[in-house]
N, C-alpha and C positions, 0 to 999 in steps of 0.2 A: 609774750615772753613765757618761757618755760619754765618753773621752779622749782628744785629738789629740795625736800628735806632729807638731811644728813645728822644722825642722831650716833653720837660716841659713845660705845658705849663695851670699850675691848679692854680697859685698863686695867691695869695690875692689881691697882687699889690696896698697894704696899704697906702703907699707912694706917688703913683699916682692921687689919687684923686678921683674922684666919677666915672666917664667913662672906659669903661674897656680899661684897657692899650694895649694888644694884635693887638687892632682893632684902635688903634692911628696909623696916615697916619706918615710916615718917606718917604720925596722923592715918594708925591702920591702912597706908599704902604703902608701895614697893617703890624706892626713891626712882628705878625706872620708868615707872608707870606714870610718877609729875612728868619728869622729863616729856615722855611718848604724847599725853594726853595736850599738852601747851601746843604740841605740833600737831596733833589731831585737829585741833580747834583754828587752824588760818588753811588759807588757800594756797595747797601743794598740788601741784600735778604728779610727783611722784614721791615717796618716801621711803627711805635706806633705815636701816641700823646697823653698825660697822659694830661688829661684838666679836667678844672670845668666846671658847669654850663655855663659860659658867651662867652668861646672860641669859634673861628669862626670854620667853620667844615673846612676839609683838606680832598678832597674826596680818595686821591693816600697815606692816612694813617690810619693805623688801630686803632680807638680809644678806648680810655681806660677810663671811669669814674669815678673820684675821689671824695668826698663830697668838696664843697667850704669852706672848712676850713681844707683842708685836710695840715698836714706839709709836705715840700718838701722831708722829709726821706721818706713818705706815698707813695706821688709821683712814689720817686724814684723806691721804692721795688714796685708798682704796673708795673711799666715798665716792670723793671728785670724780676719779676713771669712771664710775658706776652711773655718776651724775651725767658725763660726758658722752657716755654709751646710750642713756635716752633720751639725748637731744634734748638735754637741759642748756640754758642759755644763763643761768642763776643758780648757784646753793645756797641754801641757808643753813649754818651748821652750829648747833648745839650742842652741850654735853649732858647725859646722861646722869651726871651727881648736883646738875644744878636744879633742883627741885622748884624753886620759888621763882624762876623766869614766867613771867607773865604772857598768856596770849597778844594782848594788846601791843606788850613790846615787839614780839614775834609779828604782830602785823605791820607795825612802823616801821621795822624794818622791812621787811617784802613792799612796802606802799612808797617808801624812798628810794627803791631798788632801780634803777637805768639800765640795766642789762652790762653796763659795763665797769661799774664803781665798786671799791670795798665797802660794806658799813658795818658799825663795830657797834658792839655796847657800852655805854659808858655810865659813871655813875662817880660825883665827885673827882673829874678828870682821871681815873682808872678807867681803865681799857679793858673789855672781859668780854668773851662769851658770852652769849652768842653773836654772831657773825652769818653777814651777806655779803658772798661775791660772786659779780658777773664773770663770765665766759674768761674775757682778760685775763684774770688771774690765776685762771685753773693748770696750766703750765707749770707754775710756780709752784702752787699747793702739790700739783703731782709728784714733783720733786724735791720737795722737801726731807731733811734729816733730822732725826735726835726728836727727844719728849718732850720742844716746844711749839709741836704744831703751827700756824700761824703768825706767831708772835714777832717776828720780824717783819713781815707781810703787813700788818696791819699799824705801824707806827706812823703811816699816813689815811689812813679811812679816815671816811665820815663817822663821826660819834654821834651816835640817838642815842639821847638820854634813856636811863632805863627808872625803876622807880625804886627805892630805897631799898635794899635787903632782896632785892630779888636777882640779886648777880653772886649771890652767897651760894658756897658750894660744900658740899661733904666731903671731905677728903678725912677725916678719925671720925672715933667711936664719939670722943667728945662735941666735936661740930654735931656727929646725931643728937646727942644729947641733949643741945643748947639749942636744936631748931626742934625741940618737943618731939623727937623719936624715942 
């Protein structure tokens, strides 16, 4: 089995404020940098990062260029195709603002992975990011509309547990705040 990693990382980050969110320091890092490094750390055969204009580059990922307005469905099916085109059989796909995703989860998932299944993260039955899916579903993802990526897609996956606080995302200045940025 072949596996991509697909790391999000093209959003507007409306919410944020005028500074690009990606490149805000959490614990003297760049929140892309958690992101990039949880996926450094499991077994990919290939690695994406679907960005806009303002993302920091990630030399050990293959980038993908989105418009900055691009919706995260846009995003998304730009990964998949990308995924699709080297004969990936599996994506694993991640966001960018979630800092505190663990490797270990990131491997649970790839280690439950069947080439043809959804599996989701979960945590206190919340359904979140990140996400594995085989081949099957790449159709789907390619065509999908609107800023909720995935999210009707995955209202049947497998859920692996994830571990407390590590499915928490940045979305305001405050969220940086409250996770010691």
């Amino acid at each position: 089995m072949k596996i991509a990693g697909i790391l999000l990382a093209a959003g507007r980050s409306t919410r944020f404020g005028p500074q690009d969110k990606l490149s805000a320091l959490l614990n003297g890092c760049p929140l892309l940098i958690h992101a990039a490094n949880a996926m450094r750390n499991v077994r990919l055969d290939v690695r994406f990062v679907v960005r806009g204009p303002a993302s920091l580059a990630l030399d050990d990922f293959d980038v993908i260029h989105v418009p900055a307005d691009a919706a995260m469905s846009h995003s998304l099916a730009a990964g998949i195709v990308a995924a699709r085109e080297s004969g990936a059989t599996a994506a694993l796909v991640t966001l960018a603002d979630m800092p505190f995703v663990e490797t270990d989860h990131l491997a649970a998932l790839i280690a439950a992975c069947d080439g043809s299944s959804a599996l989701i993260a979960s945590f206190d039955e919340r359904r979140s990011p990140p996400a594995l899916f085989g081949s099957d579903w790449f159709e789907s993802l390619e065509h999908g509309t609107g800023d909720v990526g995935a999210r009707s897609l995955i209202a049947g996956a497998k859920l692996i547990r994830a571990a407390a606080g590590s499915l928490r995302d940045i979305d305001t200045l405050d969220d940086l705040a409250a996770a010691g940025g």
